[in-house]
C-alpha positions in Angstrom: 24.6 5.9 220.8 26.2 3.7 218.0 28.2 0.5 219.1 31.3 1.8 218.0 31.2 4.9 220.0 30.4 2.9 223.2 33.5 1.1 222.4 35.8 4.0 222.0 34.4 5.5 224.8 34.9 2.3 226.3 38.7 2.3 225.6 39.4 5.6 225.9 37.1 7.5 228.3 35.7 11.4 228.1 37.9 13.3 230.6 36.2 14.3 233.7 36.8 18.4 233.5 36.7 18.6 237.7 39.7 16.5 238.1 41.8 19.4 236.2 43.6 22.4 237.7 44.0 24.9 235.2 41.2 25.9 232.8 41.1 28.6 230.3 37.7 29.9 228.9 37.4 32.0 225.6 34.9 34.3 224.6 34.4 35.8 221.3 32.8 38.7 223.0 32.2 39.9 226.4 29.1 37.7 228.4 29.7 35.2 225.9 32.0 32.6 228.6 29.3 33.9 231.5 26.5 32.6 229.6 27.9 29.6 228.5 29.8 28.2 231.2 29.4 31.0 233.8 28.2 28.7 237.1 31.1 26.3 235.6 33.5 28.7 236.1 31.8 30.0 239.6 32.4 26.3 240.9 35.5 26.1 239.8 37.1 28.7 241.3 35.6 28.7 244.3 37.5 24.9 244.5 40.7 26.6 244.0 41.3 26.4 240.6 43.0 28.5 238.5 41.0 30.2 235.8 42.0 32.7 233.4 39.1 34.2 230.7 40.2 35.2 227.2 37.9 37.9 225.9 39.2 37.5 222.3 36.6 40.6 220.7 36.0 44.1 222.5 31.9 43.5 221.5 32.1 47.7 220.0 29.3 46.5 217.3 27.1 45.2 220.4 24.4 48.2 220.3 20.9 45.9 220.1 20.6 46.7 223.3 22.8 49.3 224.5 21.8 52.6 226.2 21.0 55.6 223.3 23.6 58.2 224.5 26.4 55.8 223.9 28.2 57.6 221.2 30.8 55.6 219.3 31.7 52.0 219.3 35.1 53.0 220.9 32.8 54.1 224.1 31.2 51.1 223.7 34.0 49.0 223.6 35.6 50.3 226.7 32.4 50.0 228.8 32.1 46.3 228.0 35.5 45.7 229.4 35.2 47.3 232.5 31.6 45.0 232.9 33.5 42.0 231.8 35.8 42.4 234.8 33.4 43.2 237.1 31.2 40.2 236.0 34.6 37.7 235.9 35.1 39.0 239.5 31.6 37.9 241.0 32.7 34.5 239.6 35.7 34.1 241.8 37.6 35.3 238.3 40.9 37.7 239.0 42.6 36.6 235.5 40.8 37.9 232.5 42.9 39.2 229.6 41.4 40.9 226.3 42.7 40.0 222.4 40.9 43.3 222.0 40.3 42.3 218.1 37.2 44.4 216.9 33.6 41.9 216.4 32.0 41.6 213.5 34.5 39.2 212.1 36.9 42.8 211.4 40.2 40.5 211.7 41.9 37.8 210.5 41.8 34.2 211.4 45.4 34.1 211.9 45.4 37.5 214.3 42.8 35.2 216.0 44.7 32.2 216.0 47.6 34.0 217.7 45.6 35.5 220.4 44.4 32.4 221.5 47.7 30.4 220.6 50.0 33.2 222.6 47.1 32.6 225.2 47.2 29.0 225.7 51.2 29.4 225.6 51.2 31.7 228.2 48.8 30.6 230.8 49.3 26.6 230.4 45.7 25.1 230.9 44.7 21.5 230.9 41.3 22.1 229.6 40.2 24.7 227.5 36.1 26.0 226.5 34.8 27.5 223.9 31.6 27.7 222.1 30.5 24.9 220.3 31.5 25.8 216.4 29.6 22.7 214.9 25.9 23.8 216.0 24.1 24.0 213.4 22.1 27.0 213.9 25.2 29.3 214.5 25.5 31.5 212.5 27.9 34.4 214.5 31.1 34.3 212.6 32.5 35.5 215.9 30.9 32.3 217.3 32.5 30.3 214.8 35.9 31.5 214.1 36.3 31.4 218.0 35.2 28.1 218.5 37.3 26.9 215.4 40.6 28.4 216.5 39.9 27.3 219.7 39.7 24.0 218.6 42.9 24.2 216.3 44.6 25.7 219.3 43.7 22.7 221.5 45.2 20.0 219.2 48.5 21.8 218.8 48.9 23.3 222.1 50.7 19.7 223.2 53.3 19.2 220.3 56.8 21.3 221.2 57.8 21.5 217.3 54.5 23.2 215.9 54.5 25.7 218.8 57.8 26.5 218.0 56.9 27.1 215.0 54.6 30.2 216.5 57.7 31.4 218.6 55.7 30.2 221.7 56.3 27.3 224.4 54.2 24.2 224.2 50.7 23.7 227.1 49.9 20.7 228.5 45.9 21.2 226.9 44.2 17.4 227.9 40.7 18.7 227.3 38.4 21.0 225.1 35.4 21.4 226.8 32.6 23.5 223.9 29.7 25.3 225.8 26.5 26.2 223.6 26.3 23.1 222.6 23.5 21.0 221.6 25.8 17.5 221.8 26.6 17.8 225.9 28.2 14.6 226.3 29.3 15.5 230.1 27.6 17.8 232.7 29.0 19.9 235.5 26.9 19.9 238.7 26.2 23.5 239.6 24.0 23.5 242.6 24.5 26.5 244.4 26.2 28.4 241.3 23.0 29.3 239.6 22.4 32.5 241.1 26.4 33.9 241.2 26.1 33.1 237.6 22.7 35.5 236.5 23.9 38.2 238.8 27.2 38.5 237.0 25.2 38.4 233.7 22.3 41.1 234.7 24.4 43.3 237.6 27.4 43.6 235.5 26.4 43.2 231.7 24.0 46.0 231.5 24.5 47.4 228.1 23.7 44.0 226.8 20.6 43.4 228.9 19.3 46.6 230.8 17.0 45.4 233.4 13.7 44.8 232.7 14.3 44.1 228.9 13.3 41.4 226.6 16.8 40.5 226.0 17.0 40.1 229.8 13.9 38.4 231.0 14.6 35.7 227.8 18.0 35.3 228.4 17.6 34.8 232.5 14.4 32.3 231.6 16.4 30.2 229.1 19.4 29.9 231.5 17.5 28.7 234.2 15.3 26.5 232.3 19.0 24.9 230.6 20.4 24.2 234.5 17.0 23.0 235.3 16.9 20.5 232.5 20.8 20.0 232.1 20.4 19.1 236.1 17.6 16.4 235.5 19.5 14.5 232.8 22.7 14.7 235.4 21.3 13.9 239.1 21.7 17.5 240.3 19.7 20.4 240.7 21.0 22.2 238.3 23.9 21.7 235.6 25.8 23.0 232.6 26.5 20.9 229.9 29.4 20.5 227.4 30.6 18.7 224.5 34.1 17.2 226.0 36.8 15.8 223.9 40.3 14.5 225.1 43.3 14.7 223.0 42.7 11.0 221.6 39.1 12.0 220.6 40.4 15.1 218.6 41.2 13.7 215.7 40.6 10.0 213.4 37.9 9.4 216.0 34.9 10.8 214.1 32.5 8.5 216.3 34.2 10.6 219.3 31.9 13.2 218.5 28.2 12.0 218.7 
């Protein structure tokens, strides 16, 4: 870490995410928030917080790994919403609303931007997360335009005039928190959340990971081997990792980042 970023750290601290009330998570597709920040979520709302996940793609074009006898992408897209709410539920989740824009980048980035905009407007979170859209190996549009609007949506959320400018009512957003990322620069203990996290993932997401498939058994290893090591470089058991930013970090603050 570069002096200057130990200075601005210094003068104006990372936010600690646990000491917020209200947190909404996007997705771009369904399992996306689950696998990024699913024991996260789990420990937050069993503290009593309100969460609210914003599935902002219906995941139709998600057949990698999806039973044979699925038919059309519409079928598809309607099974992965009813796992999605069975998944949110095992997390303590009750509030999970759908943009329901098709994946595969099939949209605009400003039918996006409203989704998550109207979102944010609606629900009034301190802290929003999103997938990290500077990693370098990304390369799901999804992924990206998600993470990008997200990121927009967090800057603006605050100022009354450029909502307005939407039609919709400023939030009081202090925090973007990015999961998937390979920059954490803060870490949520989640002893005891580990396991409520991979059983909504492989009980609930079963088109994307039938049991006993690769895209299970590497997806189950790498999450626990990620708590595991995220928990060693944090004091705890295990831990999920984020790249924070507060509202002074957002922008001008380049060094904010690292």
């Amino acid at each position: 870490m570069s002096l200057i970023t130990q200075i601005i750290r210094a003068a104006a601290p990372l936010p600690v995410l646990e000491s917020y009330q209200r947190f909404l998570f996007v997705g771009p597709h369904p399992d996306d928030i689950e696998i990024g920040a699913g024991a996260t979520a789990a420990k937050l709302a069993a503290a009593g917080k309100q969460i609210c996940f914003l599935i902002c793609t219906d995941g139709r074009y998600g057949f990698d790994h999806a039973p044979a006898d699925l038919s059309s992408p519409d079928e598809l897209a309607e099974i992965r919403e009813k796992e999605a709410l069975r998944s949110a539920e095992m997390l303590g989740v009750s509030d999970v609303r759908f943009g329901k824009l098709s994946d595969g980048a099939f949209y605009t980035r400003s039918d996006l931007s409203e989704v998550i905009l109207r979102t944010v407007s609606d629900f009034q979170p301190d802290v929003l997360f999103c997938p990290d859209p500077s990693v370098t190996s990304e390369c799901h549009s999804d992924h990206l335009n998600v993470g990008e609007e997200t990121k927009r949506a967090a800057c603006f959320a605050p100022n009354g005039k450029i909502m307005e400018r939407h039609g919709l009512r400023s939030a009081p957003v202090q925090a973007i928190a990015f999961y998937m990322t390979a920059k954490p620069n803060r870490y949520v203990g989640t002893d005891g959340y580990l396991q409520q996290q991979l059983d909504a993932i492989f009980l609930c997401h079963k088109t994307q990971f039938p049991k006993g498939s690769s895209a299970e058994k590497s997806i189950r290893l790498y999450l626990k081997i990620r708590a595991y090591d995220f928990g060693l470089k944090s004091l705890h058991k295990t831990a999920e990792g984020f790249r924070v930013l507060g509202q002074t970090h957002m922008h001008c603050l380049p060094e904010a980042g690292d």
